[in-house]
LUMTORDREN-21461 format. One record per residue (C-alpha): residue number from 1; z, y, x. Coordinates in steps of 0.1 Angstrom, whole numbers. Last residue first. Layout:
N
(NUM,(Z,Y,X)) ...
***
This chain:
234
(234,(46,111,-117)) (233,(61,128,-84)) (232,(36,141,-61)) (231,(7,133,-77)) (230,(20,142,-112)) (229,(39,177,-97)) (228,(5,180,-82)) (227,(-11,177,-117)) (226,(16,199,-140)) (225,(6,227,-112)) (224,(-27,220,-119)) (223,(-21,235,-157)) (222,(-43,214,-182)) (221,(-68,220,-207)) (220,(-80,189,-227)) (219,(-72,203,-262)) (218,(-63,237,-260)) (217,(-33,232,-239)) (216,(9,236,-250)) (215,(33,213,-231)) (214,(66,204,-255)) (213,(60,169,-246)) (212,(65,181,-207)) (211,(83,149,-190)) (210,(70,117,-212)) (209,(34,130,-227)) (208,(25,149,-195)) (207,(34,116,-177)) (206,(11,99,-196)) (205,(-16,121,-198)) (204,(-14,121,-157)) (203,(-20,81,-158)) (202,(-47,84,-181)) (201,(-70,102,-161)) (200,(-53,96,-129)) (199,(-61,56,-132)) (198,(-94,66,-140)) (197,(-113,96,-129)) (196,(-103,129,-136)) (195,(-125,145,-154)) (194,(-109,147,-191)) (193,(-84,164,-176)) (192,(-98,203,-182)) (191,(-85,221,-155)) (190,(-64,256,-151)) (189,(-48,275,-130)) (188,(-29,307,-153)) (187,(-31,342,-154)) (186,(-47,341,-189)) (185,(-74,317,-178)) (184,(-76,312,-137)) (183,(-103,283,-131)) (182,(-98,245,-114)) (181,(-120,220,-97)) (180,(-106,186,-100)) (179,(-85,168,-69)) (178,(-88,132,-73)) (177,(-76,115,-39)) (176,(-102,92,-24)) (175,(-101,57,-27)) (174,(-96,39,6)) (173,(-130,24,21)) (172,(-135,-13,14)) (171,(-111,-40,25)) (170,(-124,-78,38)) (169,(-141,-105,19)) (168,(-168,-84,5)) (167,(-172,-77,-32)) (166,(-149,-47,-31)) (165,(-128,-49,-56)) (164,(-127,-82,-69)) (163,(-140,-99,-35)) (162,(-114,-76,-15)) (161,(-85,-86,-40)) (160,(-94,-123,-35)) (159,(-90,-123,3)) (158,(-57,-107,2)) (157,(-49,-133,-20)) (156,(-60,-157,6)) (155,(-44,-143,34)) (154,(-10,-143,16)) (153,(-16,-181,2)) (152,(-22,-189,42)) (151,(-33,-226,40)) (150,(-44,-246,71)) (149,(-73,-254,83)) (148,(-89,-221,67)) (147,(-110,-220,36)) (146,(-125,-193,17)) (145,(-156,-191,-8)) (144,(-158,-165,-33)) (143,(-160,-157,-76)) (142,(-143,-125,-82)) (141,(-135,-106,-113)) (140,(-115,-76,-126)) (139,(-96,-70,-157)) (138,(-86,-39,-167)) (137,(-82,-3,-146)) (136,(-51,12,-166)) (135,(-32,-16,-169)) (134,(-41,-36,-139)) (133,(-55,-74,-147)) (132,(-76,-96,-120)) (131,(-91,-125,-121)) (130,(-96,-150,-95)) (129,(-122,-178,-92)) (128,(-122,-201,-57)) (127,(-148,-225,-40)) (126,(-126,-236,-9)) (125,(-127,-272,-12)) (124,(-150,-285,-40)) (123,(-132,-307,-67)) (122,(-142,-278,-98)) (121,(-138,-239,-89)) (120,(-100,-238,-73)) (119,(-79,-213,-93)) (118,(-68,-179,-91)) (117,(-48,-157,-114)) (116,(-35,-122,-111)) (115,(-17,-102,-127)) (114,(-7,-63,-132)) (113,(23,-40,-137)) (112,(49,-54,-152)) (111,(85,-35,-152)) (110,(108,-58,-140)) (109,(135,-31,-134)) (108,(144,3,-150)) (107,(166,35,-147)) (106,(165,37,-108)) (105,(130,21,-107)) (104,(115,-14,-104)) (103,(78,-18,-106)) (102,(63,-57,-104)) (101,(30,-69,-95)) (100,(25,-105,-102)) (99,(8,-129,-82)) (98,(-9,-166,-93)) (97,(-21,-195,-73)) (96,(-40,-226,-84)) (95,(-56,-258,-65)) (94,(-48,-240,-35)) (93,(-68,-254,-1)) (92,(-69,-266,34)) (91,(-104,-266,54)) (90,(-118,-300,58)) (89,(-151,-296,39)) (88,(-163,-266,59)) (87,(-150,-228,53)) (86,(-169,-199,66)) (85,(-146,-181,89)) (84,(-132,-150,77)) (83,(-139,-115,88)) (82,(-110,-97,106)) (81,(-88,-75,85)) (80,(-85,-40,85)) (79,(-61,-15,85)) (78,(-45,-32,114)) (77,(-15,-52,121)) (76,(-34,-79,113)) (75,(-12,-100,85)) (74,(17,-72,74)) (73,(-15,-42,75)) (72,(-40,-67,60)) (71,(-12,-74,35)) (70,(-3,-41,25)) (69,(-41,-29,23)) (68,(-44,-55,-1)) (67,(-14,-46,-24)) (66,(-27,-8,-24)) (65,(-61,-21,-30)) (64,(-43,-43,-62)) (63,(-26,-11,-72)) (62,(-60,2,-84)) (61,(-70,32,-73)) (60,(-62,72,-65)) (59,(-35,73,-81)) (58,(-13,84,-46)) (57,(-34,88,-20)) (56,(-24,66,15)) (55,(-18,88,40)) (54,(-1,59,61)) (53,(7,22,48)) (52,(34,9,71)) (51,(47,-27,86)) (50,(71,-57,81)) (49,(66,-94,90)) (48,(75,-125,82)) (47,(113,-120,64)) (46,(120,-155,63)) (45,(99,-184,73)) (44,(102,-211,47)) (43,(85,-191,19)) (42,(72,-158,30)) (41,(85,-127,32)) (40,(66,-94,40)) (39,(77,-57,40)) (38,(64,-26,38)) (37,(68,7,39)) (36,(48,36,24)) (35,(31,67,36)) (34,(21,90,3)) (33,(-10,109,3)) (32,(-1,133,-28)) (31,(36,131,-17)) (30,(65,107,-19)) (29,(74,100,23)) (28,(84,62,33)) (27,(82,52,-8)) (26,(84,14,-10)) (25,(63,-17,-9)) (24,(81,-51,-11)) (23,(57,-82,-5)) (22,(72,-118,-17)) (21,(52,-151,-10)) (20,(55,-188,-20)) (19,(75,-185,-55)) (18,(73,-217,-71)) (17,(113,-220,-74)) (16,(118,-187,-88)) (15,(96,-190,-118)) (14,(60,-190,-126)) (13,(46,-217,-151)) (12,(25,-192,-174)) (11,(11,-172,-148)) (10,(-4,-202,-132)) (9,(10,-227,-103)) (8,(22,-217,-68)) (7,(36,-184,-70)) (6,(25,-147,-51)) (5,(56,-119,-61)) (4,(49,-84,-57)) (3,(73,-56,-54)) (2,(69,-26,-60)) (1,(96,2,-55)) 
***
């Protein structure tokens, strides 16, 4: 399961009492292209809203697009989001949010995943920075403009992914799935790893290193049934 908390404040002042925003996505069908449930709470309204992410494929990304197509699907009901309104000088504001993606599994809990911070550029209403952090993927960047007349922090966030990622305040295309050509050697289907694309890349070496460590490949050389078992269950 992830979850992902989105707190008043900075990273380094989160706790349980700043927390304005929780989404929970978890596994509906584990497969390549996985369908997910999720679920939205927000503070002083409960359990908001609840929806699904269908066929979506499974390292294909950064978790924040996962996130953001979450919330356009909780918010809109939709796989995508309406465009914004340009903000004017009353709109309401954040001085500073932050979110936290979190992994919990049967043998662990907590497990960090990525950040986010976002603050209000200087005294100008709806000017905003947020920076991004995913394991794999890095830091990403987005400088935007968003204001509404009154605040929606899960809106806003969602807002920020699509500027980091997309550079547009509303969701690009879905990543597609990365499926490498593959050759027979000695009776066996083969690919070399180094070209998957990142998170896969790194993500399948991982999971080779933790579930087959006694796996034998001239250097790069991989078996693609390791891979689906990776996509399907890694």
């Amino acid at each position: 399961m992830l979850r992902i908390f989105i707190h008043s404040g900075h990273l380094d002042t989160r706790n349980a009492g700043n927390v304005m925003a929780i989404v929970d996505i978890t596994y509906k069908k584990q497969n390549a292209w996985s369908d997910y449930q999720v679920v939205l709470s927000v503070k002083g309204v409960g359990m908001a809203a609840q929806d699904e992410v269908l066929s979506y494929p499974r390292w294909a990304g950064s978790l924040w697009d996962l996130v953001a197509r979450a919330l356009t699907r909780c918010l809109y009901r939709d796989d995508q989001a309406p465009e914004p309104p340009e903000p004017d000088r009353r709109c309401a504001y954040a001085t500073r949010l932050c979110a936290v993606i979190e992994k919990s599994t049967a043998d662990a809990r907590s497990i960090e995943l990525g950040t986010c911070e976002l603050s209000q550029v200087g005294k100008q209403r709806g000017v905003y920075t947020a920076v991004f952090q995913k394991d794999i993927l890095g830091e990403r960047t987005a400088s935007f403009t968003y204001g509404l007349k009154s605040l929606d922090v899960c809106d806003l966030m969602l807002r920020a992914i699509c500027w980091a990622y997309f550079d547009k305040a509303v969701l690009g295309e879905r990543p597609p799935l990365c499926i490498p050509a593959s050759f027979e050697l000695e009776k066996l289907d083969i690919f070399d790893s180094g070209i998957l694309t990142e998170p896969a890349r790194t993500g399948f070496r991982r999971y080779l290193g933790t579930n087959i460590p006694a796996a034998k490949a001239p250097g790069n050389m991989a078996k693609m049934t390791d891979y689906i078992d990776f996509l399907e269950r890694g």
